[in-house]
C-alpha positions as CSV (number, residue, x, y, z in Angstrom):
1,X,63.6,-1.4,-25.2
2,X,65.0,-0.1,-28.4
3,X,66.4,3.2,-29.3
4,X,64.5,6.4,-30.3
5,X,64.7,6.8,-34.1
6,X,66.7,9.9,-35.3
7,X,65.1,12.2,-37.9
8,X,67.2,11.1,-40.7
9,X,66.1,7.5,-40.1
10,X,62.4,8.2,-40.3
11,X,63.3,9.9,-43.5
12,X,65.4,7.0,-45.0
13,X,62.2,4.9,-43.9
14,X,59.6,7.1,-45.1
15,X,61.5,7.4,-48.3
16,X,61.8,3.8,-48.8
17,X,58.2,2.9,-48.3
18,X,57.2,5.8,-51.0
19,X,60.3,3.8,-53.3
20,X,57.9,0.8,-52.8
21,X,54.6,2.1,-52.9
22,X,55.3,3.7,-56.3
23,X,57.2,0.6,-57.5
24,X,54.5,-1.3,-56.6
25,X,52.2,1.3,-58.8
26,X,54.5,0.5,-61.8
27,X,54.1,-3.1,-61.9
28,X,50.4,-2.6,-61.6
29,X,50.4,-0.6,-64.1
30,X,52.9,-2.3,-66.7
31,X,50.2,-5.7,-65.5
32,X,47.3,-3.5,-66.2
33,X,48.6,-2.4,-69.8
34,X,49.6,-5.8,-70.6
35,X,45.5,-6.7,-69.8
36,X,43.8,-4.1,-71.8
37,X,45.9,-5.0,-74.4
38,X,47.7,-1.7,-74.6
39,X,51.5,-0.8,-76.3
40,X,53.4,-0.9,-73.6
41,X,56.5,1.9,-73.7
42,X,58.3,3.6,-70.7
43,X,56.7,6.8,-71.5
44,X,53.3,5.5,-70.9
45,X,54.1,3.5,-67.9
46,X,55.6,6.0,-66.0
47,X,52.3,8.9,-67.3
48,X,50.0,5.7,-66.0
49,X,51.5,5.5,-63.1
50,X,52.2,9.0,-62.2
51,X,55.9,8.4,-61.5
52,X,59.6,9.8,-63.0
53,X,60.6,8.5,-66.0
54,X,64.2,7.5,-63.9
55,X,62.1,5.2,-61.7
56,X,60.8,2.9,-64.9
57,X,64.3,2.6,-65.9
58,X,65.5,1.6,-62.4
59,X,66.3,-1.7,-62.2
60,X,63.6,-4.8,-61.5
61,X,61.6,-2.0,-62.8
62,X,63.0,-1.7,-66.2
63,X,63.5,-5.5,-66.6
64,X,59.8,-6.2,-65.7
65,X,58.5,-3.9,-68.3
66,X,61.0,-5.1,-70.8
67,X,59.6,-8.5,-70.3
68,X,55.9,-7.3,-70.7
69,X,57.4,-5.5,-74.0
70,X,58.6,-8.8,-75.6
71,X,55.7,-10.9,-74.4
72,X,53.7,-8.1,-76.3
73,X,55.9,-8.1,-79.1
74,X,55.4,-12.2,-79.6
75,X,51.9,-12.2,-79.3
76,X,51.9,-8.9,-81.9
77,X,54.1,-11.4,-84.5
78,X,51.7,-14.3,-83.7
79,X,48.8,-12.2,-84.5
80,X,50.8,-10.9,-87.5
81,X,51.3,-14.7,-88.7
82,X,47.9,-15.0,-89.0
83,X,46.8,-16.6,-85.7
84,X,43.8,-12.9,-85.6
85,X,43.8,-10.6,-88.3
86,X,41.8,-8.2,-89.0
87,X,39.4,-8.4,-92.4
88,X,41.2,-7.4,-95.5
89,X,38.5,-4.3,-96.0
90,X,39.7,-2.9,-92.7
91,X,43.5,-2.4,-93.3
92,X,42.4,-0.7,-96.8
93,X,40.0,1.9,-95.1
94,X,42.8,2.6,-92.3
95,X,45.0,3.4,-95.2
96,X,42.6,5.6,-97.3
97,X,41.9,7.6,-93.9
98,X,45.5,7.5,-93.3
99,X,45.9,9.1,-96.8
100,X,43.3,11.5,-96.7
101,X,44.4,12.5,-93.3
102,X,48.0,13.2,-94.9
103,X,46.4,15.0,-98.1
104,X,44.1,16.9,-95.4
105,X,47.4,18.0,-93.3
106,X,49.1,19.3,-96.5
107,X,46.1,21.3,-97.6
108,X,45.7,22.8,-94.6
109,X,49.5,23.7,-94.4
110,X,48.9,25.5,-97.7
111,X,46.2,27.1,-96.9
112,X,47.6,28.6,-93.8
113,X,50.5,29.8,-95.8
114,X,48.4,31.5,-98.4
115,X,47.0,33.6,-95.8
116,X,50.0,34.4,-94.0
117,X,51.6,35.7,-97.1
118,X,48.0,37.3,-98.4
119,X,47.9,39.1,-93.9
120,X,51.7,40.4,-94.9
121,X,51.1,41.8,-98.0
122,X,48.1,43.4,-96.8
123,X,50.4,44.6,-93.8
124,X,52.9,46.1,-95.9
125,X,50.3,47.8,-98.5
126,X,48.7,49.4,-95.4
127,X,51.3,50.4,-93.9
128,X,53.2,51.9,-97.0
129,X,49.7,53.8,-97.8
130,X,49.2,54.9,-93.7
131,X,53.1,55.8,-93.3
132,X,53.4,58.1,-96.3
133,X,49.8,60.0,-95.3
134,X,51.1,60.8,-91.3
135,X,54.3,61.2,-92.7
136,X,52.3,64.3,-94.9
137,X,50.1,64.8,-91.8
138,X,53.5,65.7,-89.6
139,X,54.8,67.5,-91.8
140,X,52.0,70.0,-92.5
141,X,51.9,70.0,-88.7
142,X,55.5,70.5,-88.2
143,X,55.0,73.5,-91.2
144,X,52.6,75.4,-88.8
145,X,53.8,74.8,-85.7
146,X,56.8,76.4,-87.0
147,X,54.8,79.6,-88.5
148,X,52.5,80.0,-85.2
149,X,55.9,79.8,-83.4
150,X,57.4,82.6,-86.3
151,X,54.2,84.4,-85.5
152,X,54.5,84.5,-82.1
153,X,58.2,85.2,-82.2
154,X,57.3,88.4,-83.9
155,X,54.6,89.6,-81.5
156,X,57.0,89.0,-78.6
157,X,59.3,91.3,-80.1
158,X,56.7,93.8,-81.0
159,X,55.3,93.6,-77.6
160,X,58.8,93.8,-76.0
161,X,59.2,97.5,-78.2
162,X,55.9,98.5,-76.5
163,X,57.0,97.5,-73.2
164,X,60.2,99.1,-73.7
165,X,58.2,102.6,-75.3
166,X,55.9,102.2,-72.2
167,X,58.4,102.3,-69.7
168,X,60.3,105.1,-71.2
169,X,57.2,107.0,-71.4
170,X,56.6,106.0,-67.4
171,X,60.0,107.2,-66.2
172,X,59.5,110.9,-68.4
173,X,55.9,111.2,-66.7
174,X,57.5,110.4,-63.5
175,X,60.5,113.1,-64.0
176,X,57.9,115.5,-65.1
177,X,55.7,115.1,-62.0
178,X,58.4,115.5,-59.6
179,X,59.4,119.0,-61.5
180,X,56.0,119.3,-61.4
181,X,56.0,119.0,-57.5
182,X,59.4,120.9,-56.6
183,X,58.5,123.9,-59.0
184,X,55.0,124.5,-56.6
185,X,56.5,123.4,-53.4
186,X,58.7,126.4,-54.1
């Protein structure tokens, strides 16, 4: 009869089977690659085969890819020798595309620099011509706000007199009425 397992046992296991499974999904891959014909790097190994870049450089990973690499890298020189090349017209067109392309890039670059600089100066015309016209806008907007407030300064103080004349006005009427009273009550 044997033991129960402890948790961090089924973890070590479970870990270790993943460790395989995926290593197992690298040499696959790196096999795969190596069929189809296709440059084999690290990078695309490990995107192939959905795993961390650390695990293709682990070892009997790392040397099994290596090995794929200079297997590749012979039959690329063999090729290169002469043993399959490609027609003579077809290494010229690659290098007029590849020259356009390049002449293409550069245009483009300049092109988008011309706008950005044509955008900006736009920009700052714009915004001299906008700033200076609300700057005039405030300030003729400031100017009268501060006559309407002047205005109404000066009708506060010439209601205030009113108020003040009213009142005074009031209390005499007031005095007089009581005389008014006391004088007939007697």
């Amino acid at each position: 009869m044997s033991e129960p397992r402890t948790p961090a046992q089924v973890l070590r296991d479970a870990r270790q089977k993943d460790s395989r499974t995926k290593r197992a999904r690298v040499l696959s891959v790196v096999d795969q690659l190596v069929a189809d014909e296709e440059p084999i790097t690290f990078t695309a190994v490990a995107r192939a085969a959905n795993v961390s870049h650390w695990l293709v450089y682990a070892d009997g990973v790392r040397e099994h890819i290596e090995a794929a690499r200079q297997r590749q890298s012979r039959s690329t020189r063999a090729e290169a020798r002469g043993q399959a090349r490609a027609p003579a017209g077809w290494k010229v067109e690659q290098e007029i595309v590849r020259e356009e392309n390049r002449r293409l890039r550069t245009e483009v670059e300049g092109l988008k620099a011309a706008v950005r600089r044509s955008l900006g100066q736009q920009l700052d015309h714009l915004g001299t011509a906008d700033l200076g016209a609300r700057v005039d806008e405030l300030t003729a907007e400031n100017q009268k706000l501060q006559d309407d407030l002047a205005q109404a300064l000066a009708r506060v103080e010439e209601l205030t007199g009113k108020l003040a004349e009213a009142e005074d006005d009031l209390a005499s009427a007031r005095t007089s009425l009581r005389r008014m009273i006391r004088s007939e009550n007697l």
